[in-house]
VOPAGU-2260 file (C-alpha; in pm, 1 decimal, decimal comma):
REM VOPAGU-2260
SITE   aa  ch    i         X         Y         Z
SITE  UNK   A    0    -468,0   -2638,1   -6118,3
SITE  UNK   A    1    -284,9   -2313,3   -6077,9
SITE  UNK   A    2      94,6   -2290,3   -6049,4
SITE  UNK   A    3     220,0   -1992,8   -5798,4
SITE  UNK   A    4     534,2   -1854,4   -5838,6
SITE  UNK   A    5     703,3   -1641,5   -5524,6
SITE  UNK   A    6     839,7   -1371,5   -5656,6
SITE  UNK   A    7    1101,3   -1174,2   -5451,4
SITE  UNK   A    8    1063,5    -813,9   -5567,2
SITE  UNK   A    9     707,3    -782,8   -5390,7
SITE  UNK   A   10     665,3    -896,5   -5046,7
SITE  UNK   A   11     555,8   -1261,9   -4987,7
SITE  UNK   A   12     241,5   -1119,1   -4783,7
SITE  UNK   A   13     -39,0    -976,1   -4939,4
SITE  UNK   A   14    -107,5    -572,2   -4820,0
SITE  UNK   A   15    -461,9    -740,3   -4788,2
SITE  UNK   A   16    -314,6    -998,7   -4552,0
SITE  UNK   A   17     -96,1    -738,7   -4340,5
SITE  UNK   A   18    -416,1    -503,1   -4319,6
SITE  UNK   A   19    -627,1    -834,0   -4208,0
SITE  UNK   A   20    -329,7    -927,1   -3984,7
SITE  UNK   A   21    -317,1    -591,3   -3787,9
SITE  UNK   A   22    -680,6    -581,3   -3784,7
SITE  UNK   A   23    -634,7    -887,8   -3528,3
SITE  UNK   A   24    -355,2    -763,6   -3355,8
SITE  UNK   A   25    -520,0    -445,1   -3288,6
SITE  UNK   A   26    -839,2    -619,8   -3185,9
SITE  UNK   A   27    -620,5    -870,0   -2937,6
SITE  UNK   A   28    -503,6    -532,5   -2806,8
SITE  UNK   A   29    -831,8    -382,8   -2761,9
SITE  UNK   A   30    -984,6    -663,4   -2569,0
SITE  UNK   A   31    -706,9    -700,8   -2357,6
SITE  UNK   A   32    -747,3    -381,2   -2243,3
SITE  UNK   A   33   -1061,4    -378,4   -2175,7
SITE  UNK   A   34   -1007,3    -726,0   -1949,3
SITE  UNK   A   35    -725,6    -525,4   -1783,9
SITE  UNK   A   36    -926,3    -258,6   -1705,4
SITE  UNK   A   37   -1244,1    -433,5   -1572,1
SITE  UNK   A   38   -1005,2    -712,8   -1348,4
SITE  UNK   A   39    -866,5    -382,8   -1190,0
SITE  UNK   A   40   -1262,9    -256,3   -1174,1
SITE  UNK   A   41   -1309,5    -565,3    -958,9
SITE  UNK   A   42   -1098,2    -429,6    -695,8
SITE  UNK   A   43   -1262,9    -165,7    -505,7
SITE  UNK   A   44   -1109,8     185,1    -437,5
SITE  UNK   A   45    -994,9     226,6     -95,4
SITE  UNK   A   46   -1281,4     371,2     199,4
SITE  UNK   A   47   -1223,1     537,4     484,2
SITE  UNK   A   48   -1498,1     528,5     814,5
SITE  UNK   A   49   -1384,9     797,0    1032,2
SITE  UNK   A   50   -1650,8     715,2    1308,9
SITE  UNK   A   51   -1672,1     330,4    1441,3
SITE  UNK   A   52   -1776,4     253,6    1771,9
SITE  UNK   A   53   -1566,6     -80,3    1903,7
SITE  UNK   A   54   -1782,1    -172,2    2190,2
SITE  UNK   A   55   -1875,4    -501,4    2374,2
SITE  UNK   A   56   -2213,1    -589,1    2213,2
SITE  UNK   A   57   -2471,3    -646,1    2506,8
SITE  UNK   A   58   -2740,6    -906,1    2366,4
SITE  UNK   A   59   -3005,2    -744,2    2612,2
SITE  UNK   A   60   -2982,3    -377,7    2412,4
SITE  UNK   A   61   -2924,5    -540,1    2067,7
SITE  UNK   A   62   -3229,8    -569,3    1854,0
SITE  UNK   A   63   -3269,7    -549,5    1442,4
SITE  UNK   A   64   -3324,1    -193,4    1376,0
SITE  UNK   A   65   -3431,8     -19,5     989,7
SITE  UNK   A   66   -3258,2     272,9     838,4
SITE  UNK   A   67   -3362,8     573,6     861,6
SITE  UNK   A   68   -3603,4     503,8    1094,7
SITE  UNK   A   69   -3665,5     839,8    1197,2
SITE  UNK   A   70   -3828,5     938,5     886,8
SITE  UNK   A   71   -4142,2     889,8    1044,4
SITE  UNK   A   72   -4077,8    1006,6    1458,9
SITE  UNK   A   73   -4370,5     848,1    1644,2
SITE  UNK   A   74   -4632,3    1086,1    1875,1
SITE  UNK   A   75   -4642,2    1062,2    2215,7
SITE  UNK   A   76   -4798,2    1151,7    2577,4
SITE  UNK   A   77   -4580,6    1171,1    2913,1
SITE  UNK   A   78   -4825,4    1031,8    3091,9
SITE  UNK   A   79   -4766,8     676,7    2875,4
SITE  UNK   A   80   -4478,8     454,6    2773,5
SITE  UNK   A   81   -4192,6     634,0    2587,8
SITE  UNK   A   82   -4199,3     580,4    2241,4
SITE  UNK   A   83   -3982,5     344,2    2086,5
SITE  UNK   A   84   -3663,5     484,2    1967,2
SITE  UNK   A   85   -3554,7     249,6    1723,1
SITE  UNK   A   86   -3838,9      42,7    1463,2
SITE  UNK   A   87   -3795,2    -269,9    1256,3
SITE  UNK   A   88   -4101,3    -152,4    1018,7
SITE  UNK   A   89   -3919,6    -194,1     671,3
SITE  UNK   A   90   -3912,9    -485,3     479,9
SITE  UNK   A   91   -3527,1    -554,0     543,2
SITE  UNK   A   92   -3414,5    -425,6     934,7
SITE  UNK   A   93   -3061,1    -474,3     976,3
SITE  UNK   A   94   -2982,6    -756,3    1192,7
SITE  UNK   A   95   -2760,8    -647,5    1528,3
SITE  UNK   A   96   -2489,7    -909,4    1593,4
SITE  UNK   A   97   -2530,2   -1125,0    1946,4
SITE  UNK   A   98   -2153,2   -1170,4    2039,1
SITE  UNK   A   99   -1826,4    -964,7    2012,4
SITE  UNK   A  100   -1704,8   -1200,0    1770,9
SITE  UNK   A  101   -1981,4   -1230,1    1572,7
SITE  UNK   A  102   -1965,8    -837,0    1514,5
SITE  UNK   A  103   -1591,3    -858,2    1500,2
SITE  UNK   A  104   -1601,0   -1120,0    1191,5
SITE  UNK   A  105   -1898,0    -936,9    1020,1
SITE  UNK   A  106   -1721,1    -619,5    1048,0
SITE  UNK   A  107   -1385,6    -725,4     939,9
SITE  UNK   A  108   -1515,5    -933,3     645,2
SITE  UNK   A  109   -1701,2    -592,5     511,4
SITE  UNK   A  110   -1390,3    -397,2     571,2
SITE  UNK   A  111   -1196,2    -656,5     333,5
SITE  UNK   A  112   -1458,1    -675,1      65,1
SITE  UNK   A  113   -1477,2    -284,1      40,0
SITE  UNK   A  114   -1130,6    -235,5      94,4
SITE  UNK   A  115   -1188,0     -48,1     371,4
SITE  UNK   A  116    -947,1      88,0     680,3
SITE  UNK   A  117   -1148,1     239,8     986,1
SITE  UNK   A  118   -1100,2     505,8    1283,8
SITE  UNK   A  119   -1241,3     329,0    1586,8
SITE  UNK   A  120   -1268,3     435,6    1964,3
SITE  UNK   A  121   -1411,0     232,7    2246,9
SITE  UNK   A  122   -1342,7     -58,0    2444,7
SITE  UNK   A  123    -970,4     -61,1    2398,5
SITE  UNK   A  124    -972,4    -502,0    2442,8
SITE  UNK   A  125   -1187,8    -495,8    2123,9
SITE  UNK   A  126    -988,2    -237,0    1950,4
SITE  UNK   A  127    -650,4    -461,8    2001,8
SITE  UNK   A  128    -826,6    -712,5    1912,0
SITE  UNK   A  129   -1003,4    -579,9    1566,1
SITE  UNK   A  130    -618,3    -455,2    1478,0
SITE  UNK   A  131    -477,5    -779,7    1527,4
SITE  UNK   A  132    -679,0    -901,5    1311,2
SITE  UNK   A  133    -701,6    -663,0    1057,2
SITE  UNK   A  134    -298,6    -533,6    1074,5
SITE  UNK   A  135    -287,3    -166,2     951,7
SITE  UNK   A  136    -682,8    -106,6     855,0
SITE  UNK   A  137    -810,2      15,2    1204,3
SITE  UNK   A  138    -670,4     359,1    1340,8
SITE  UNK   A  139    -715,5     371,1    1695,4
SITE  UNK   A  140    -881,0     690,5    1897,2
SITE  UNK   A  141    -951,4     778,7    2264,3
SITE  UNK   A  142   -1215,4    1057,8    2407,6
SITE  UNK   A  143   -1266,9    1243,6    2696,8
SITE  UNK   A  144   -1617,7    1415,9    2738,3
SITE  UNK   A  145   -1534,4    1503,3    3045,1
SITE  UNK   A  146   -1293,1    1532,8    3326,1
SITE  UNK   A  147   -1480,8    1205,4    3508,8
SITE  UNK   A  148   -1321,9     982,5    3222,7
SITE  UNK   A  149    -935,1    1069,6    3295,3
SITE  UNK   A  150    -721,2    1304,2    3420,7
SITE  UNK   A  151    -547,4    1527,4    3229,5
SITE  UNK   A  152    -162,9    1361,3    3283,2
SITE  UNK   A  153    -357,1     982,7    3248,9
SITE  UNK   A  154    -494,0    1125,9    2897,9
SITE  UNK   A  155    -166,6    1248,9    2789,2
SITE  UNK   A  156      55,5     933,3    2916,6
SITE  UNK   A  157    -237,8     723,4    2646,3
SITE  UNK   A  158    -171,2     963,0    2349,1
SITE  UNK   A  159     207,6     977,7    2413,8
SITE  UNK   A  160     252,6     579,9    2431,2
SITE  UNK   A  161     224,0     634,7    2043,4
SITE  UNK   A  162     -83,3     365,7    2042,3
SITE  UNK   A  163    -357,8     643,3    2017,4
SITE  UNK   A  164    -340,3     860,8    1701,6
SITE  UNK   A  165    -708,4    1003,9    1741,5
SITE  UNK   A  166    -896,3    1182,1    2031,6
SITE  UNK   A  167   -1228,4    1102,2    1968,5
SITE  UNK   A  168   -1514,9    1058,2    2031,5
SITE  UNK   A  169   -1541,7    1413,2    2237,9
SITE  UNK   A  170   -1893,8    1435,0    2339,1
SITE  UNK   A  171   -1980,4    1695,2    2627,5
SITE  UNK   A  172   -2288,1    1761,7    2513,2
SITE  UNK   A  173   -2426,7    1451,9    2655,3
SITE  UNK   A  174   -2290,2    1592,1    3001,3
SITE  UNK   A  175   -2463,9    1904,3    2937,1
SITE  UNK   A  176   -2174,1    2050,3    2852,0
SITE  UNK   A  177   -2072,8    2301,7    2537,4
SITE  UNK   A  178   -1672,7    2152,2    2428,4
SITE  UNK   A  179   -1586,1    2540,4    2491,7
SITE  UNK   A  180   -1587,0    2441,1    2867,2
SITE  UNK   A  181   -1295,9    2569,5    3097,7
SITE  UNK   A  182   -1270,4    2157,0    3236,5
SITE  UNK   A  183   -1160,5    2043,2    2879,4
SITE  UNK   A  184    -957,0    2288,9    2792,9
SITE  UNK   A  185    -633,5    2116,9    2923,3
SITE  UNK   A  186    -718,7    1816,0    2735,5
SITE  UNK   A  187    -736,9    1973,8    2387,1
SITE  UNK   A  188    -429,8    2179,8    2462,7
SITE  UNK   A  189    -263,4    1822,7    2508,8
SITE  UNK   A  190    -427,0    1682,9    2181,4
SITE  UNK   A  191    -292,1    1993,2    1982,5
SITE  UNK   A  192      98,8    1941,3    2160,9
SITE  UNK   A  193      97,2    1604,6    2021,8
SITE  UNK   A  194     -27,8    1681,5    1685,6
SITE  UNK   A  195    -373,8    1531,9    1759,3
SITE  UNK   A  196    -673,7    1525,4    1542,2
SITE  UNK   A  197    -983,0    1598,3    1729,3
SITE  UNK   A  198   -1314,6    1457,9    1664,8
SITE  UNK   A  199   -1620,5    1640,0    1879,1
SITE  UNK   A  200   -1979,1    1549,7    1834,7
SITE  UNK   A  201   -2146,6    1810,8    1755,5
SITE  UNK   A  202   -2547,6    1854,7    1650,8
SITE  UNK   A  203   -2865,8    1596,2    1759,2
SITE  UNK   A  204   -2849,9    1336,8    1913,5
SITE  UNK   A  205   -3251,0    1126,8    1841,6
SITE  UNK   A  206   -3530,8    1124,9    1877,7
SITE  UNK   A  207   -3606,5    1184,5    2301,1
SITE  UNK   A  208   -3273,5    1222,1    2388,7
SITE  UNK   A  209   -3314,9    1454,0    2681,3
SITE  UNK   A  210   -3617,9    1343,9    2807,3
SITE  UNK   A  211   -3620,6     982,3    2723,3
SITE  UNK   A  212   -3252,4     860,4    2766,8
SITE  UNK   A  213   -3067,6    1080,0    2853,2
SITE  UNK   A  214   -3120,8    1390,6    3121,4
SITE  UNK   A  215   -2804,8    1608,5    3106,6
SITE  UNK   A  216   -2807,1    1624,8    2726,2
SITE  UNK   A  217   -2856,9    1909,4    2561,5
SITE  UNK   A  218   -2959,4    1990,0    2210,9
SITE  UNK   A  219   -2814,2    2418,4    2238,7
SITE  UNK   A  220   -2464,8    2241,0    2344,1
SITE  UNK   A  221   -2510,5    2066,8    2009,6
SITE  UNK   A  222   -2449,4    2431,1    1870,9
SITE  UNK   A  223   -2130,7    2430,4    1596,4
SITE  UNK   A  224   -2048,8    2807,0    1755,5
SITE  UNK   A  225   -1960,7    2660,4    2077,4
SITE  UNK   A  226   -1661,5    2572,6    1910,2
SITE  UNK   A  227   -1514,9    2877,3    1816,7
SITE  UNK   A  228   -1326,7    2960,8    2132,6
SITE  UNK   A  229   -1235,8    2645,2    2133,2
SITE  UNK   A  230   -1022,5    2716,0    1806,0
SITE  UNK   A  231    -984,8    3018,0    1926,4
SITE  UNK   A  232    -780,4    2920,7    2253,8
SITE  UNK   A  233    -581,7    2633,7    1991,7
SITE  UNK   A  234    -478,4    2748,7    1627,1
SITE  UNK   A  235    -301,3    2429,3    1529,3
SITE  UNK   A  236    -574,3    2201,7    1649,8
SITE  UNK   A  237    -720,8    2007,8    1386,5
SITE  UNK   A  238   -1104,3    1936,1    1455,2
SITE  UNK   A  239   -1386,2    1773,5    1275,7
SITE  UNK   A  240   -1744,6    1830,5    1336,5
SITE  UNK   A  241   -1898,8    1494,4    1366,8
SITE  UNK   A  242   -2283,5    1440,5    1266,9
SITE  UNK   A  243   -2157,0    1719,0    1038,4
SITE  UNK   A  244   -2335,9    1956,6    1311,5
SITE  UNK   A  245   -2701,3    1855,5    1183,7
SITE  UNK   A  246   -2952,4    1983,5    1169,4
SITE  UNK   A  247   -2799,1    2320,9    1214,0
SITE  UNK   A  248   -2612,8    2351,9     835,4
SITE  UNK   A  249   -2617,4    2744,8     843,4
SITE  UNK   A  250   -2409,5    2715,1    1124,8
SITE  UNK   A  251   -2150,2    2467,6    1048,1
SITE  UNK   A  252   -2125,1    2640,9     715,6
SITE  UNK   A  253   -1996,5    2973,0     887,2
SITE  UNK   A  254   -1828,3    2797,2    1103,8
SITE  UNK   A  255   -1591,0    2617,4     872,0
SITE  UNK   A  256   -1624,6    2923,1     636,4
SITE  UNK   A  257   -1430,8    3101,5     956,0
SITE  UNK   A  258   -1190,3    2849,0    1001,5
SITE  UNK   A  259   -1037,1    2662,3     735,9
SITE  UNK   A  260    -920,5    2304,5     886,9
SITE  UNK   A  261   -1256,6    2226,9     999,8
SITE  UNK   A  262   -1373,4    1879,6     863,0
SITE  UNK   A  263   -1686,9    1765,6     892,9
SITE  UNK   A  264   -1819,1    1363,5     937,1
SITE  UNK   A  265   -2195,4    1271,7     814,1
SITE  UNK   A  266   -2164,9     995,0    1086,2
SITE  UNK   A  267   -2465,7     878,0    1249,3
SITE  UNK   A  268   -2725,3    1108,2    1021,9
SITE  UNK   A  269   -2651,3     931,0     721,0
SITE  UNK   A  270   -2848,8     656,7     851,4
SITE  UNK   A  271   -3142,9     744,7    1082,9
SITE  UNK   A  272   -3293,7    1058,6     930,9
SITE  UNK   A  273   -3537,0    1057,4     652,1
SITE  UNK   A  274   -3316,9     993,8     282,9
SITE  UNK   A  275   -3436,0    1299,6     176,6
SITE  UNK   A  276   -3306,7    1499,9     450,9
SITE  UNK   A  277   -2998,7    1374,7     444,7
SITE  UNK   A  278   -2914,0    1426,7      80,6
SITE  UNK   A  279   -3023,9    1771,9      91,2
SITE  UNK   A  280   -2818,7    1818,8     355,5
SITE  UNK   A  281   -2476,1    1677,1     211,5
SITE  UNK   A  282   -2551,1    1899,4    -143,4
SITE  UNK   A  283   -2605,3    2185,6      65,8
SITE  UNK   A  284   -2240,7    2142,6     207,3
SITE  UNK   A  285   -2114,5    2068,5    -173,0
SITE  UNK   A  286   -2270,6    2395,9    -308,9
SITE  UNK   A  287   -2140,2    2600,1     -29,4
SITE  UNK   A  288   -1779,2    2497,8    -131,7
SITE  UNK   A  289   -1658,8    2212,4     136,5
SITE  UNK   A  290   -1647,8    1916,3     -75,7
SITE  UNK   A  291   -1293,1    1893,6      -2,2
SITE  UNK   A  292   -1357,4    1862,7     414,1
SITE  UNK   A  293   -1645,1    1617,7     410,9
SITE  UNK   A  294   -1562,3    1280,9     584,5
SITE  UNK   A  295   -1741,2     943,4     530,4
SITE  UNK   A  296   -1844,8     808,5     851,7
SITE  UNK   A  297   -2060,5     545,1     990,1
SITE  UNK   A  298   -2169,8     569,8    1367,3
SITE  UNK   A  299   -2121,9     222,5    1336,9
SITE  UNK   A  300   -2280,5      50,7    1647,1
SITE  UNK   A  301   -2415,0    -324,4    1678,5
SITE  UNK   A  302   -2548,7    -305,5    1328,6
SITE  UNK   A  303   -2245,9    -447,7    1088,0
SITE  UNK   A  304   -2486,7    -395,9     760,3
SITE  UNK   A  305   -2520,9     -35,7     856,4
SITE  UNK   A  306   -2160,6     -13,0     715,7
SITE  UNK   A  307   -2273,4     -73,0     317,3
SITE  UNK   A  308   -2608,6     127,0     444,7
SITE  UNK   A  309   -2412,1     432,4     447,7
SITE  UNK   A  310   -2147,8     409,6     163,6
SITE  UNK   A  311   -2440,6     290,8     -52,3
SITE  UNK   A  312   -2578,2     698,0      38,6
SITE  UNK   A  313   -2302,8     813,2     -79,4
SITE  UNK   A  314   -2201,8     612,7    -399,0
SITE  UNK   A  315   -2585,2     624,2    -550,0
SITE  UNK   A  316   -2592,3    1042,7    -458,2
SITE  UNK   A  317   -2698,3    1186,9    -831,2
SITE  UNK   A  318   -2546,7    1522,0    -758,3
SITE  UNK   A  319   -2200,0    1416,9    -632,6
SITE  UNK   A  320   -1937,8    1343,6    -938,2
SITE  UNK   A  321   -1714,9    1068,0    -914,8
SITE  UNK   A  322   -1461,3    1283,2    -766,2
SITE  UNK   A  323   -1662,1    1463,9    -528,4
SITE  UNK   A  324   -1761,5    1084,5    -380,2
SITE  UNK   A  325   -1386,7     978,7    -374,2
SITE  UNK   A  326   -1341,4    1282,6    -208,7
SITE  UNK   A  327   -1585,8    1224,0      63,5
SITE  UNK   A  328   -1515,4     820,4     111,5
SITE  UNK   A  329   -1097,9     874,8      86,3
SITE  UNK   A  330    -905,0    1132,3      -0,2
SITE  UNK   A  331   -1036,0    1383,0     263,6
SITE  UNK   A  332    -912,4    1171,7     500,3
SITE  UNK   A  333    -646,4    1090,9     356,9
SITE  UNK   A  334    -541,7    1491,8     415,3
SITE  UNK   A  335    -686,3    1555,8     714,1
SITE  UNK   A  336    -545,0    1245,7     931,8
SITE  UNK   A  337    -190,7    1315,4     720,3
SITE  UNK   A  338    -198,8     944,5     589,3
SITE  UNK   A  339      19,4     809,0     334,4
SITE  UNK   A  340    -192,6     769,3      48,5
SITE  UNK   A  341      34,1     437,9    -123,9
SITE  UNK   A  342     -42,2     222,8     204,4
SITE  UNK   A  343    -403,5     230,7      96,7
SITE  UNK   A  344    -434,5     160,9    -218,5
């Protein structure tokens, strides 16, 4: 048996035992960080849907529908039935919700569980209701597409009750109307007063929408230009193109190459034209320069699912860096609506 004696002019640990010791310590250190930094993974960045349509569902008008569905447009004859303008030939349709509050708690859930806040316009019972709910995640908006929906001082008396921060959705074009029209001009002169941003759809609109659903619409008052004397006429309006103006990308690229606080939403596109299509049509707008004044948007209808449809198009996009997609879901937004960032994260 050995006899140790302590001996007080070296230290009573080992350099072996220190290096062994900090070896641990530093490991303890490493793994907790790692932890740290996958719990906070676990919490999703903040999303922001620019385009939601709160609306009373109708059970008659809401069947499953697939994505994209218009990948494959169907022929046709005028002298037989219309061709459908929805399908459900995929192996997964998205299932339409039956009742307002079925849609309401399907919505709501997603918009927790992606940490999501959303512009809505629409029936203004199920907007209250959605923000009672869901305190400080849904931004309300009112439109006029034409004079028929309000007057002018009735439009004005909404925005200036402070309950409205969004005029939108503007959509003449199903009137037959380009948004350059003398009738509206009163209205956007009121939105720009107040400080109002101004979302006007702009582009398609379907497959048959003139001639199957709906007769005034027209796909040249779709046209991005038409919007020029509108910004013309009001300098300090602040307007986003939503549908980004597809399919016409040469022209909404001049356009917001002419004017440089015009935003554009891929609402609506995202999910009913071919993939493809769609992804060559958001890189086009990246490699002309507008990363920064893309918007993520939905269209969202009866479909709750078509919510995670269209953030999964732009979170899987190959050519879009990390930045470029936070960009697009959030902090474009974030700039263009003037929101503080802090309340969102």
């Amino acid at each position: 048996m050995k006899t140790y004696m302590l001996s007080f002019t070296r230290p009573f640990f080992s350099t072996a035992i220190l290096r062994k010791a900090a070896w641990n310590v530093l490991f303890f250190l490493t793994t907790f960080s790692v932890y740290a930094q996958e719990n906070s993974a676990n919490k999703r960045l903040p999303i922001i849907d620019v385009h939601v349509h709160a609306m009373k569902v109708n059970p008659a008008f809401a069947g499953d529908m697939c994505p994209w569905f218009l990948k494959n447009m169907p022929g046709g004859d005028p002298t037989q039935a219309p061709p459908s303008f929805l399908n459900i030939d995929c192996a997964d349709p998205l299932k339409a919700a039956k009742t307002d509050q079925e849609m309401q708690d399907a919505v709501l859930a997603t918009m927790k569980r992606l940490n999501m806040t959303i512009v809505a316009y629409g029936d203004p019972t199920i907007i209250r209701k959605w923000m009672k709910a869901a305190p400080g995640r849904v931004i309300p908006g009112i439109g006029v597409s034409s004079p028929k929906d309000m007057t002018v001082k009735a439009f004005q008396d909404s925005l200036s009750s402070g309950f409205y921060k969004v005029m939108g959705e503007v959509a003449p074009q199903y009137q037959g109307l380009s948004p350059s029209d003398p009738s509206l001009d009163e209205y956007f002169a009121v939105a720009e007063k107040l400080n109002i941003p101004v979302g006007i759809h702009m582009g398609t609109g379907g497959n048959g929408m003139a001639n199957i659903t709906q007769p005034k619409y027209r796909a040249s008052m779709g046209n991005p230009f038409l919007l020029e004397d509108v910004l013309a006429k009001h300098p300090k309006l602040k307007i986003w193109v939503m549908h980004a103006g597809y399919p016409m990308i040469d022209e909404i690229i001049a356009l917001m190459g002419a004017n440089a606080y015009v935003y554009v939403d891929l609402a609506g596109f995202i999910w009913s034209y071919p993939l493809e299509e769609i992804h060559a049509y958001i890189q086009r707008l990246v490699q002309a320069g507008f990363g920064k004044r893309i918007l993520y948007g939905t269209d969202l209808l009866v479909w709750p699912k078509l919510i995670e449809t269209s953030v999964g198009v732009i979170e899987n996009a190959n050519y879009l860096s990390f930045e470029q997609k936070r960009d697009i879901l959030f902090n474009n937004a974030v700039r263009f609506f003037r929101l503080d960032e802090s309340k969102y994260k």
